[in-house]
C-alpha positions as CSV (number, residue, x, y, z in Angstrom):
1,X,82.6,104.1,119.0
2,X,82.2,101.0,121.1
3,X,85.9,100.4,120.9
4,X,86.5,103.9,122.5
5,X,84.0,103.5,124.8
6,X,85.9,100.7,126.1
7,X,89.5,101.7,126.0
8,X,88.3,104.8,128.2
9,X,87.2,102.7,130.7
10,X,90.6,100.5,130.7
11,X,93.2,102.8,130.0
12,X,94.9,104.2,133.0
13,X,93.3,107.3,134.3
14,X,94.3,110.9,133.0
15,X,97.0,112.2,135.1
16,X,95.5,115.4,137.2
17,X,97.2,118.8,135.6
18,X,95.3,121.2,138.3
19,X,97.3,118.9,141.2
20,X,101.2,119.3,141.9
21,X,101.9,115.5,142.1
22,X,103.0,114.3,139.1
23,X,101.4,110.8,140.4
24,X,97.8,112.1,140.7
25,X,95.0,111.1,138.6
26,X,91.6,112.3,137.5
27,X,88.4,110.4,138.9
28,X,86.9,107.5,136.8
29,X,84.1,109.4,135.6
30,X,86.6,113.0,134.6
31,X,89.0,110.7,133.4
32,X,86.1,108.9,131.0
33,X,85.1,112.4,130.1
34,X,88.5,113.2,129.0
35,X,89.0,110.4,127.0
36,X,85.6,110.7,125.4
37,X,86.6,113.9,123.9
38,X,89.2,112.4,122.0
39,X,86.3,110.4,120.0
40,X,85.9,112.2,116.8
41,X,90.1,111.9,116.8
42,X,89.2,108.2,116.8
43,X,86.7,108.7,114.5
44,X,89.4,110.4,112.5
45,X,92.0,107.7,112.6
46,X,90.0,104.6,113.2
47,X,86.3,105.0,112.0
48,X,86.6,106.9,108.6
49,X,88.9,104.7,106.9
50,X,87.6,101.4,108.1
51,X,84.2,102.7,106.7
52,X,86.3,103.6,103.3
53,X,87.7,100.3,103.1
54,X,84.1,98.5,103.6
55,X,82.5,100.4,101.2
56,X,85.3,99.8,98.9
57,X,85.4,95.9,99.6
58,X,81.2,95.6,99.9
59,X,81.6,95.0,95.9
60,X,84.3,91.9,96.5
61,X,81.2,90.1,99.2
62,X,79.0,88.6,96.1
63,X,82.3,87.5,94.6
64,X,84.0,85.7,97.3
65,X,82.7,83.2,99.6
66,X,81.7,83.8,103.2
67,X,84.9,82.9,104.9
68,X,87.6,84.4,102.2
69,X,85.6,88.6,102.4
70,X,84.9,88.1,106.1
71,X,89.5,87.1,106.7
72,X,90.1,89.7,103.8
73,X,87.5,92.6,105.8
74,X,89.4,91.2,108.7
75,X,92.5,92.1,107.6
76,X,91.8,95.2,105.9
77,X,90.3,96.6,108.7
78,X,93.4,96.1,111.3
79,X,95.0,98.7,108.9
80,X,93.4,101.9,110.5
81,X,94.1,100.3,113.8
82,X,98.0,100.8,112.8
83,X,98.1,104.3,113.1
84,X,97.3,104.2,116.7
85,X,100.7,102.7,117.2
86,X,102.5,105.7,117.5
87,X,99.7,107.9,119.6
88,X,98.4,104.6,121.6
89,X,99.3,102.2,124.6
90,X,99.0,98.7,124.1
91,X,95.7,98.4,125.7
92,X,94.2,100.9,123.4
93,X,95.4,99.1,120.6
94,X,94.6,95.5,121.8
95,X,91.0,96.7,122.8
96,X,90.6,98.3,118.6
97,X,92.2,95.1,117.2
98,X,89.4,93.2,119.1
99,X,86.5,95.4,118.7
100,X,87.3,95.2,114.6
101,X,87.6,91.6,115.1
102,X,84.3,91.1,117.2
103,X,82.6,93.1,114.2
104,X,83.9,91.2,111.4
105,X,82.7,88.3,113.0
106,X,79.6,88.9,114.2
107,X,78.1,91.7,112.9
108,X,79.4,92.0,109.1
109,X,77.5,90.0,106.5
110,X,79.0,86.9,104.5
111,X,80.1,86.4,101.3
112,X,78.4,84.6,99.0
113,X,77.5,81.1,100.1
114,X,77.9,77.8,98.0
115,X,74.3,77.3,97.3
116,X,74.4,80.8,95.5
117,X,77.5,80.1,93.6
118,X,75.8,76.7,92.5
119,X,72.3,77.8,91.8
C-alpha cells in the first residue's frame, strides 16, 4: 500500500474529463483520490501474489542463509511487479520495484545465520 501511496503522489496528475481541454488536469489532492481508488487493483496485481510467494518461500528462510532467501525473496517478489508493465508508466513501476526492494531489505527477516547452521 505504501508503494501506491507513493506512485499517486508522483505520477502525473489525472487528466480532467468534466473540462474540454484535453491538456487539463485534476488538483493534487482529486488527482491522489483518483489514483487511490485504484488500490485494491493494486492489491489485486501487486499485493496478493507477493503475499502468495512469501508464504510459499517463508519454509525455504530456515534452510538458506540470510543473504541467499533475502536475493531469492528479492527476486521472487519483482514478479508481481511485471504485470504492471502493460497497465503502468515507468514511474509506477520504478517506484513498485523499489518499494519491494526497500522491504526485502529492511523489513523481511533473514535466513538462517551461520551460528544456527553450526550449533
Amino acid at each position: 500500500m505504501a508503494g501506491w501511496v507513493l506512485v499517486s503522489l508522483t505520477e502525473p496528475r489525472i487528466a480532467d474529463p468534466g473540462d474540454p481541454d484535453p491538456g487539463a488536469r485534476l488538483g493534487l489532492w482529486s488527482s491522489f483520490q483518483g489514483y487511490m481508488a485504484g488500490s485494491p487493483g493494486m492489491l489485486l496485481f501487486v499485493g496478493a501474489p507477493s503475499m502468495i510467494l512469501l508464504v510459499l518461500i517463508s519454509g525455504r528462510r530456515t534452510k538458506l542463509p540470510g543473504d541467499e532467501f533475502k536475493v531469492l525473496a528479492g527476486a521472487l517478489l519483482l514478479l508481481p511487479v511485471v504485470l504492471l508493465v502493460p497497465v503502468g508508466s515507468w514511474m509506477m513501476i520504478i517506484v513498485q520495484i523499489a518499494v519491494q526492494a526497500l522491504f526485502v531489505a529492511f523489513l523481511m527477516p533473514a535466513g538462517r545465520s551461520d551460528r544456527e547452521a553450526t550449533g
